[in-house]
Every structure is written in structure tokens, then in C-alpha cells.
MARTI-567857 format. One record per residue (C-alpha): x, y, z; residue in one letter; chain. Coordinates in steps of 0.25 Angstrom, whole numbers. Each point is the difference from the previous one (the first is absolute). Layout:
REM MARTI-567857
atom east=X; north=Y; up=Z; code=A; unit=A
...
***
This chain:
REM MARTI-567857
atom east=140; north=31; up=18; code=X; unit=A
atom east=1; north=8; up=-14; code=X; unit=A
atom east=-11; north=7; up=-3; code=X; unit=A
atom east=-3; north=9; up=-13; code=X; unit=A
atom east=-11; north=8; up=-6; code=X; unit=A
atom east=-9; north=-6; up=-9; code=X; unit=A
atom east=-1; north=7; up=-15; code=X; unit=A
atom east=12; north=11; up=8; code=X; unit=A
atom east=12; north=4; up=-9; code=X; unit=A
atom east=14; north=-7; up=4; code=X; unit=A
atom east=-2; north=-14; up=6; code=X; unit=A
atom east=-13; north=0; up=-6; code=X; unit=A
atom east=-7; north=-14; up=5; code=X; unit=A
atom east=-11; north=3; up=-14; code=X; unit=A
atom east=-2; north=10; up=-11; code=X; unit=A
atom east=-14; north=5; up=-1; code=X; unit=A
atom east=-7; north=0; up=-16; code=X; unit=A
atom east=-4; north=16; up=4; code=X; unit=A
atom east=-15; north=-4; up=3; code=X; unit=A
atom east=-7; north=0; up=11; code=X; unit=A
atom east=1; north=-12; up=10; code=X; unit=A
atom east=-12; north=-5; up=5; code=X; unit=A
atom east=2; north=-8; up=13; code=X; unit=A
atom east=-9; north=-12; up=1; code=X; unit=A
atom east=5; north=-14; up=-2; code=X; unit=A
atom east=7; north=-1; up=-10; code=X; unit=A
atom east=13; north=8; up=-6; code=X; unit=A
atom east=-2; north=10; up=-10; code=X; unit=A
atom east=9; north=7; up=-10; code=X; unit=A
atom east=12; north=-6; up=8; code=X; unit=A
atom east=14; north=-4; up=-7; code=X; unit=A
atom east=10; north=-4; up=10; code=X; unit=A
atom east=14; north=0; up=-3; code=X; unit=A
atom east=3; north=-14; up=1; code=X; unit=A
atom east=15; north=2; up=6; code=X; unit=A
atom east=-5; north=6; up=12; code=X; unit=A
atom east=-13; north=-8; up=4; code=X; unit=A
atom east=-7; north=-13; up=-3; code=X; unit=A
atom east=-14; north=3; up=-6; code=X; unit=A
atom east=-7; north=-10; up=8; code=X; unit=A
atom east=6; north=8; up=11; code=X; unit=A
atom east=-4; north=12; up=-2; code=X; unit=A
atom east=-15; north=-6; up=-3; code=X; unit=A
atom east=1; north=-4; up=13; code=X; unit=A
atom east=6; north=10; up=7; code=X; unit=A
atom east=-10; north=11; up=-7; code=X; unit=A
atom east=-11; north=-10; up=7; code=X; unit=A
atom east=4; north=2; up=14; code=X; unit=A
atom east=-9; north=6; up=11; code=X; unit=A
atom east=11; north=10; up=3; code=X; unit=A
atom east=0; north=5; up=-15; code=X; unit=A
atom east=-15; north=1; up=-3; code=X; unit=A
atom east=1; north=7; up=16; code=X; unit=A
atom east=10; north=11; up=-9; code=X; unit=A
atom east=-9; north=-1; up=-13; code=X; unit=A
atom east=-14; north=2; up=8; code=X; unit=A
atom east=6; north=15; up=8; code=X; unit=A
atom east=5; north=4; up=-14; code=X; unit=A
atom east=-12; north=-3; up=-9; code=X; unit=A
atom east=-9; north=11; up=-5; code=X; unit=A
atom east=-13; north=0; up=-8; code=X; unit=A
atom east=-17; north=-4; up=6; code=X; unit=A
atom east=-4; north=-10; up=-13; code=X; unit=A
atom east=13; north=-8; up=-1; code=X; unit=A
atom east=13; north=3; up=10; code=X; unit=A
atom east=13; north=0; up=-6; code=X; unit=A
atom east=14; north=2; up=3; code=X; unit=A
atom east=6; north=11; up=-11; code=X; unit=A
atom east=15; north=-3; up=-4; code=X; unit=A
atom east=6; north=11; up=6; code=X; unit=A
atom east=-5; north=-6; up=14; code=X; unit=A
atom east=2; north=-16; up=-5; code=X; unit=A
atom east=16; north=3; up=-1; code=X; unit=A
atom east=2; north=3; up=15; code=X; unit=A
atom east=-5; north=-13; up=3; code=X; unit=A
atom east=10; north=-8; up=7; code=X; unit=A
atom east=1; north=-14; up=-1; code=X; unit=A
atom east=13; north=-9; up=5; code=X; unit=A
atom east=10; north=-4; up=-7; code=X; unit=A
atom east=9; north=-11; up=3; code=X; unit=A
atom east=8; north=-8; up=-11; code=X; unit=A
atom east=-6; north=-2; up=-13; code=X; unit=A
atom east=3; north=-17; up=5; code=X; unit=A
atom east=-7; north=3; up=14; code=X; unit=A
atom east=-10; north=7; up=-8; code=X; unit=A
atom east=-3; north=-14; up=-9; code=X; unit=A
atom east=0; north=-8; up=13; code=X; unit=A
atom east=-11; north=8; up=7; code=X; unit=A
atom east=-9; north=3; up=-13; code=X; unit=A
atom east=1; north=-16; up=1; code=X; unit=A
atom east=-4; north=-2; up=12; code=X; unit=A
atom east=-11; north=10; up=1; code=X; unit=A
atom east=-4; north=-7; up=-14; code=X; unit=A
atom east=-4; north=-15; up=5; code=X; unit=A
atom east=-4; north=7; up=13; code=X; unit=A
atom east=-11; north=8; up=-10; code=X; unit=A
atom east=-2; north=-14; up=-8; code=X; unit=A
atom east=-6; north=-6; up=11; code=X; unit=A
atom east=-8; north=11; up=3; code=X; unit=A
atom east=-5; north=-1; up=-13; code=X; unit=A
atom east=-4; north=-16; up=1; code=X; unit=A
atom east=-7; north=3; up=13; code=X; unit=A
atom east=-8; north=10; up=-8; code=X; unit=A
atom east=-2; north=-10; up=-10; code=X; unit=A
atom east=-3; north=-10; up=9; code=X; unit=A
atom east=-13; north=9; up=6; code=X; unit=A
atom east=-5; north=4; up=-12; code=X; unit=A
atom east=1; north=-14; up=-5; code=X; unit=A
atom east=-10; north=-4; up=12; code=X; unit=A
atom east=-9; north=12; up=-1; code=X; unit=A
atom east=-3; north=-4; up=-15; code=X; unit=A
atom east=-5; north=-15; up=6; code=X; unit=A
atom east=-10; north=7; up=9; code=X; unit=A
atom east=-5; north=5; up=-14; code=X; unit=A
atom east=1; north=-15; up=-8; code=X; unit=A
atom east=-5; north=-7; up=10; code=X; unit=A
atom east=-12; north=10; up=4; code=X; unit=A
atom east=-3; north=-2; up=-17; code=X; unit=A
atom east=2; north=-13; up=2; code=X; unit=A
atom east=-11; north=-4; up=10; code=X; unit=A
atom east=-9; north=12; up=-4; code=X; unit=A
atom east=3; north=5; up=-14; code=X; unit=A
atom east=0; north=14; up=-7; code=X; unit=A
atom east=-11; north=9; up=10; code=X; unit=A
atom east=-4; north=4; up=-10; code=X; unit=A
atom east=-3; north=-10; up=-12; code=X; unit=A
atom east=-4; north=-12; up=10; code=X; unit=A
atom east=5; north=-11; up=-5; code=X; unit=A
atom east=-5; north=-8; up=11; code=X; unit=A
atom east=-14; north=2; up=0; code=X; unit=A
atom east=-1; north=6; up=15; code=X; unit=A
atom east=-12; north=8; up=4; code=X; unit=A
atom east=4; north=14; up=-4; code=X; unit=A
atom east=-3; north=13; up=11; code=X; unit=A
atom east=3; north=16; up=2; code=X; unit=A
atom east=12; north=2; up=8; code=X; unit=A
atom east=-10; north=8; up=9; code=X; unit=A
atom east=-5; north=-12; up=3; code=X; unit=A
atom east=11; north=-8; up=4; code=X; unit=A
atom east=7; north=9; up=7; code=X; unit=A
atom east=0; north=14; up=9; code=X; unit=A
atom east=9; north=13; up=-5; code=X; unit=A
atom east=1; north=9; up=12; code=X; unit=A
atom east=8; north=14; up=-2; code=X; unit=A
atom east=10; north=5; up=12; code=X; unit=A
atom east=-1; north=11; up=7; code=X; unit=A
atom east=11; north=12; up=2; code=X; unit=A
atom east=4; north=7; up=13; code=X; unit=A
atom east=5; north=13; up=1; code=X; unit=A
atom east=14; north=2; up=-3; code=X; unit=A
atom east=0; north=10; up=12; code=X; unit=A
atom east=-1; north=-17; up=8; code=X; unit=A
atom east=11; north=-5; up=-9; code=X; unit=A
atom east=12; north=-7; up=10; code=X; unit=A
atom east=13; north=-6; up=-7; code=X; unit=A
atom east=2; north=-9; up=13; code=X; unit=A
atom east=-9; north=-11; up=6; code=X; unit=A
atom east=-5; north=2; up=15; code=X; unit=A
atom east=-12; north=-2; up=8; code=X; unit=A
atom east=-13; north=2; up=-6; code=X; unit=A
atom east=4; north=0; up=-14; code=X; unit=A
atom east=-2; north=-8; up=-12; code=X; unit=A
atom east=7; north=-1; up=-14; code=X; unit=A
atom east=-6; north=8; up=-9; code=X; unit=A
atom east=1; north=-7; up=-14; code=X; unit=A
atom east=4; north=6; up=-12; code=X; unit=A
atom east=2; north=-6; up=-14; code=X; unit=A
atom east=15; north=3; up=0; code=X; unit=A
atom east=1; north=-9; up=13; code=X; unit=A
atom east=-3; north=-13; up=-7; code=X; unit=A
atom east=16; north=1; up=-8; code=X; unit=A
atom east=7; north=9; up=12; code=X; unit=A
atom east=0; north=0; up=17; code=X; unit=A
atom east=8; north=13; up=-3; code=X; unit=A
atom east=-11; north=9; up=3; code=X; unit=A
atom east=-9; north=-8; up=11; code=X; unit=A
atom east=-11; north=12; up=5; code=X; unit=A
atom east=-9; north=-2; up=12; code=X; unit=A
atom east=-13; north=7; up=4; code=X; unit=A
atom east=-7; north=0; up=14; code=X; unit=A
atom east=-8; north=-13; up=1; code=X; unit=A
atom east=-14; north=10; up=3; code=X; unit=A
atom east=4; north=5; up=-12; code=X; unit=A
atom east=-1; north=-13; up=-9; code=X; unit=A
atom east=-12; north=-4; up=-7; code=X; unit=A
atom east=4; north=-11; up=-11; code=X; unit=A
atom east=7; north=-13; up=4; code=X; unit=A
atom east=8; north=-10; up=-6; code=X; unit=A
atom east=10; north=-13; up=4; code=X; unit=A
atom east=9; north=-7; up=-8; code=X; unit=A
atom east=-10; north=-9; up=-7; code=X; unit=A
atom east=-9; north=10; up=-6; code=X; unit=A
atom east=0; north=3; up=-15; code=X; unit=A
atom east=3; north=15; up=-1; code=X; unit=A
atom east=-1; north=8; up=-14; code=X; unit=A
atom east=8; north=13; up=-3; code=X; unit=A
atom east=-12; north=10; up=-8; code=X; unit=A
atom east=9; north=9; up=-3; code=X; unit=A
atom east=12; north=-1; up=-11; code=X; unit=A
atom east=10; north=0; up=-9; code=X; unit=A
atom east=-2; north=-12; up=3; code=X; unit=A
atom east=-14; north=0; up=3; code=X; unit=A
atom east=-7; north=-14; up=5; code=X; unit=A
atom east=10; north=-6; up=7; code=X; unit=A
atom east=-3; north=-12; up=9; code=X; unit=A
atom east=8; north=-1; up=14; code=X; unit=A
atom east=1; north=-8; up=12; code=X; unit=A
atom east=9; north=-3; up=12; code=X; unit=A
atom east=-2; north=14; up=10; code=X; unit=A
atom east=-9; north=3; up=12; code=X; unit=A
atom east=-4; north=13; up=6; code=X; unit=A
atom east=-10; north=10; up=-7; code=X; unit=A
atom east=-1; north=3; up=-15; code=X; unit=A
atom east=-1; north=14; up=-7; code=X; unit=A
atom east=-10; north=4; up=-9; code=X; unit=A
atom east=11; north=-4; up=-13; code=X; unit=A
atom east=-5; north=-14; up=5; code=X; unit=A
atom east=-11; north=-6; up=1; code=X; unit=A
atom east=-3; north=-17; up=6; code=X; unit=A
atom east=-5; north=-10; up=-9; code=X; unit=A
atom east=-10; north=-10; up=10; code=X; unit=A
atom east=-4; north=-11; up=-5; code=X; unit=A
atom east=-14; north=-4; up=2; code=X; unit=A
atom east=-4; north=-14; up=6; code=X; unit=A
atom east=1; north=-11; up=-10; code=X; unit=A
atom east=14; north=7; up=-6; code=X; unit=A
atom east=14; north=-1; up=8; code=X; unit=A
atom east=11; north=9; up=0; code=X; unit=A
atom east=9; north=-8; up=-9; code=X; unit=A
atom east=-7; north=-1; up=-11; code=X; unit=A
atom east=-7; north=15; up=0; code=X; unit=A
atom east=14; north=5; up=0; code=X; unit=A
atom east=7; north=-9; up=-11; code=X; unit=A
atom east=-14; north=5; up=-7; code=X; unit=A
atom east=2; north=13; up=3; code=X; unit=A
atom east=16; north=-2; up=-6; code=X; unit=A
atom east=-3; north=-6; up=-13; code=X; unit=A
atom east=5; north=6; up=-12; code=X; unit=A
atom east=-13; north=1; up=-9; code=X; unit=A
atom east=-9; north=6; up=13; code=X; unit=A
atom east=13; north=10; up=1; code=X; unit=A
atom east=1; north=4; up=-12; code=X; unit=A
atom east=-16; north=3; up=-1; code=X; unit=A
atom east=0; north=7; up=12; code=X; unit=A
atom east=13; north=8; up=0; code=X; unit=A
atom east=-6; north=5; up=-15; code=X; unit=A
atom east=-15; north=5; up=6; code=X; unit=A
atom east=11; north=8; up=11; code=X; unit=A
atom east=-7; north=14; up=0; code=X; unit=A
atom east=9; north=12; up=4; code=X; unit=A
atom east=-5; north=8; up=14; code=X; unit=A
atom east=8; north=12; up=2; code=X; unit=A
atom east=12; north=-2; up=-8; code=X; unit=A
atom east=1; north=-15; up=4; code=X; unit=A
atom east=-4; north=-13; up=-6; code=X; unit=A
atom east=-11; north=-7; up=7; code=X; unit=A
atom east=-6; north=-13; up=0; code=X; unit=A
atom east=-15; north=2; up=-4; code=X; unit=A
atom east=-8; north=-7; up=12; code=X; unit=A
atom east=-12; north=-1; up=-7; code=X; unit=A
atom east=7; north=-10; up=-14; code=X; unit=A
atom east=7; north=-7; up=11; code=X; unit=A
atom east=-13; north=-4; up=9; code=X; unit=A
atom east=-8; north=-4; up=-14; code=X; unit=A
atom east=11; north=-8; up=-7; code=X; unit=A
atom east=-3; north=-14; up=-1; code=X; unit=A
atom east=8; north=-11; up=3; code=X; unit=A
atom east=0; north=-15; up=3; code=X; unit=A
atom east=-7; north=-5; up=13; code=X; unit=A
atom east=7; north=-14; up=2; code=X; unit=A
atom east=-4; north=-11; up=12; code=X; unit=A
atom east=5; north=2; up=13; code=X; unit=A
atom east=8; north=-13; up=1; code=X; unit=A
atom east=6; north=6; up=-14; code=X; unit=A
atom east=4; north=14; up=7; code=X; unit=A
atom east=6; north=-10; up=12; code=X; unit=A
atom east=8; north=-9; up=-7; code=X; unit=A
atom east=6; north=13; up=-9; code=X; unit=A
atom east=3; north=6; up=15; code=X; unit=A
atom east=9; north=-13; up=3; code=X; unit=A
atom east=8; north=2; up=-12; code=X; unit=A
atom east=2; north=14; up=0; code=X; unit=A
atom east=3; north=-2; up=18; code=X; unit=A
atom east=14; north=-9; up=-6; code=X; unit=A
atom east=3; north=11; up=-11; code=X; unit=A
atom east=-2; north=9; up=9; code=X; unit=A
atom east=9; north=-4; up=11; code=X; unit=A
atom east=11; north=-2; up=-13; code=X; unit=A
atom east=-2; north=15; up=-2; code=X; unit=A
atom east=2; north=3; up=14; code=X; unit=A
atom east=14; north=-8; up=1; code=X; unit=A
atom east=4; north=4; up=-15; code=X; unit=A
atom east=-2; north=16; up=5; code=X; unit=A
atom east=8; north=-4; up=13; code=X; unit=A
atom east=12; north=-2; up=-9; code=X; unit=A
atom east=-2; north=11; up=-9; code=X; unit=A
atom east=0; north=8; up=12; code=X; unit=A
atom east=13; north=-6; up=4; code=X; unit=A
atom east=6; north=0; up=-13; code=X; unit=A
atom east=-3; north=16; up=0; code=X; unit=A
atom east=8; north=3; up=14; code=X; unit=A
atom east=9; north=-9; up=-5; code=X; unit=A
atom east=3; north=8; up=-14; code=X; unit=A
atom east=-2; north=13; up=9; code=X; unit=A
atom east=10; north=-3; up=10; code=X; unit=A
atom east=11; north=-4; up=-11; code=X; unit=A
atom east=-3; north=13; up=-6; code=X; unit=A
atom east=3; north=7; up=12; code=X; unit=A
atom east=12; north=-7; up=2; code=X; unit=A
atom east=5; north=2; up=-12; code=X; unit=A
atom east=-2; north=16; up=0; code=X; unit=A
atom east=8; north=1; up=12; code=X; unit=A
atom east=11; north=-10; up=-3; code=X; unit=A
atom east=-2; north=-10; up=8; code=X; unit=A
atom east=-4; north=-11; up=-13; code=X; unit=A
***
């Protein structure tokens, strides 16, 4: 396998511009020199987890890390034939197409949540159907977490301990924390509407975890009358979003969702058999979402594992 150094002198793989490279997901100030690498290789190649591994012990700065270019020209990428070169940045290419469809494909179906909440319900805010309009407080029970001492923090699961819940949890199981179950006072399962308080990006509305919340969350319980499906897609449209996310306040250097606007907005109160027959569409859409994330997920170890193979030569 034929290595070189990236933006080095000699069998240069690129030729920096002379400015600093910043490394996040996308190639900056970059010209390769086409007789000895592929663009669309060297894209690629740039994007592996063994290059970003290099990029993240080299970079410096608090605000925005970077990669200066006296450190980006050791990097060191493989470099087979500029003909191997072509036939890996294609294969690597429809395997990162695909991804791209399956992400399509998801955001595709989450925007039908929204059209078909509008459809049956309208604008929460204009109420074009006519229904009985209430305060959120009224509808529905926001309960703030609570937060152990870190001193009780445990990075593995065992006996008598719980998941505790933070926001980052709901896009990453990298960093699963546990408490002492004595030492849990807020509890959630996998059905209950959670809302992250604190941003950037403040008010966002989660699902799909159990175990005990912190207090950057907090529980939206519906109050009898109202069911869980249709307080959450609520709580998700864009207009009651935007209002909300607008009125934030900012505690202690963060943002924060203002409980008080958020227990006094008024929104529609529609009939239970309405709420119910919402609940059976959005159960279908949802179990597409369910499979559709399935494949991403597949289509992600799938890229990952080509990547892999194709940075230790075995593409």
C-alpha cells in the first residue's frame, strides 16, 4: 500500500492555497494535483474516521478547532493508482448515494406527520376548523427533571441503577450514563413526550428512551381528554415552534424555554375521536419511519465498512 503526505513537498498527494484548513465536512482550500489522485478520492479518503481520528489529536483552538497547514501536510492518506483510485471513489460514491436516498426517504415521511397533522386539524394557531380553543396548561402537564450528583455518575449499567437522560442521548448511545436507582426522581419510558429547555437548539420534542431525565429536560403529560399523539405532533408544529423558540429566555448563559409563554399559549382542543383517528394514521407513518431509520442505519455501516476497507486496501 503507497502512502504520501497530504499538502507534503515531493509526491504531494494536494497543494494547500496557504490558509488555514478548517476540518469539518467539507474540503477547504484544497487543489489536488490530478496526475497523482482522484478528487473524489481524496474527498473521500479526507472523510474517513482514521483521518478525522488524525485531524481531532492535531487541532487547536476553544471557539472553532482547526487543523493549521503545517500539521494538515503530514496527514497521510493511501495512495494506490490514480485507475484504483477512480474505481474506489465510485464505489464509495453509489454506496454514499444511497445513504443520501434513505435520508431523503426519512425526511420525506417526517414532513407527512406535519401535512397530515394540518390536514385534520389546521394551523394551531389560526384555527381554521373552528375547534374549542385552550392554554397548553390546560391540556397537558410539563414536569422538569431532576439531576444527581455527578459524584453517582456510572458509565456502565449494573444493579440498582437507572439511565440517566440527557438531551445529547436522543441522536447518540455514545455516552449512556447511569445513576443509583435511590437516587432517581424523574421517570420516563419510550412513549412520553420529552422537551429539551435548554438550547441551541432550544424546544426540541423527543421520544423513544426510558430511564430517568435531567433537569435539561422536562415531560409533557397530557391531561385526560388529550392523547399522546396528538399533544406531540402539537407540540412539533412549525408555527407553535417558531412562537415558542422566539419567547426562549436565556438563564445562565443558555437558552431556555419560557415555562410560563408555553403553559399560556393557546391552541386548538379537537374531539377525542378526532385526536384517535390522527393517532391511527400517525401509528402507520410512524412504523414507516421506524423501517426507513432501519435502513439508513444499514446504509450508514454499509458506507463505513467500505471506507474502512478502502483505507487499508482491502477495496
Amino acid at each position: 500500500m503507497l502512502y504520501t503526505a497530504v499538502g507534503s513537498y515531493g509526491n504531494s498527494a494536494v497543494v494547500p492555497s496557504g490558509r488555514t484548513f478548517i476540518f469539518q465536512r467539507h474540503i477547504a482550500h484544497l487543489k489536488p494535483q490530478h496526475e497523482l489522485v482522484d478528487s473524489t478520492y481524496l474527498a473521500q479518503m479526507l472523510e474517513t474516521p482514521a483521518v478525522r481520528r488524525q485531524a481531532d489529536k492535531l487541532a487547536r483552538g476553544v471557539a472553532q478547532k482547526t487543523v493549521t497547514l503545517s500539521s494538515l501536510r503530514n496527514f497521510e492518506i493511501p495512495l494506490p493508482p490514480l485507475n484504483e483510485q477512480k474505481r474506489i471513489a465510485a464505489i464509495l460514491d453509489k454506496a454514499d448515494a444511497l445513504r443520501a436516498k434513505r435520508r431523503q426517504a426519512i425526511a420525506l415521511l417526517d414532513s407527512l406527520t406535519q401535512s397530515i397533522f394540518l390536514e385534520m386539524f389546521g394551523d394551531p394557531v389560526s384555527n381554521p376548523k373552528g375547534w374549542p380553543m385552550t392554554k397548553l396548561g390546560e391540556i397537558c402537564t410539563f414536569r422538569g427533571g431532576a439531576q444527581p450528583p455527578k459524584t453517582v455518575f456510572s458509565y456502565e449499567d449494573g444493579p440498582e441503577k437507572i439511565r440517566l437522560i440527557q438531551i445529547r442521548d436522543y441522536k447518540s448511545d455514545r455516552f449512556k450514563t447511569f445513576v443509583p436507582i435511590s437516587m432517581a426522581k424523574r421517570f420516563c419510558d419510550e412513549t412520553d413526550i420529552m422537551i429539551g429547555r435548554y438550547g441551541p437548539p432550544v424546544f426540541q420534542i423527543l421520544k423513544g428512551i426510558r430511564g430517568s431525565y435531567n433537569v435539561a429536560l422536562m415531560k409533557a403529560e397530557p391531561k385526560p381528554g388529550i392523547n399522546k399523539s396528538f399533544l406531540f405532533y402539537l407540540l412539533c408544529s412549525h408555527r407553535l415552534q417558531n412562537d415558542v423558540i422566539a419567547q426562549s429566555q436565556r438563564t445562565a448563559g443558555q437558552t431556555g424555554v419560557n415555562l410560563d409563554y408555553l403553559n399560556e399559549y393557546v391552541v386548538p382542543r379537537p374531539s377525542w375521536n378526532a385526536q384517535e383517528e390522527f393517532r391511527a394514521c400517525m401509528e402507520l407513518v410512524e412504523d414507516k419511519l421506524v423501517q426507513a431509520q432501519r435502513f439508513a442505519d444499514r446504509s450508514d455501516s454499509l458506507f463505513a465498512s467500505l471506507q474502512h476497507r478502502a483505507f487499508t486496501g482491502q477495496l
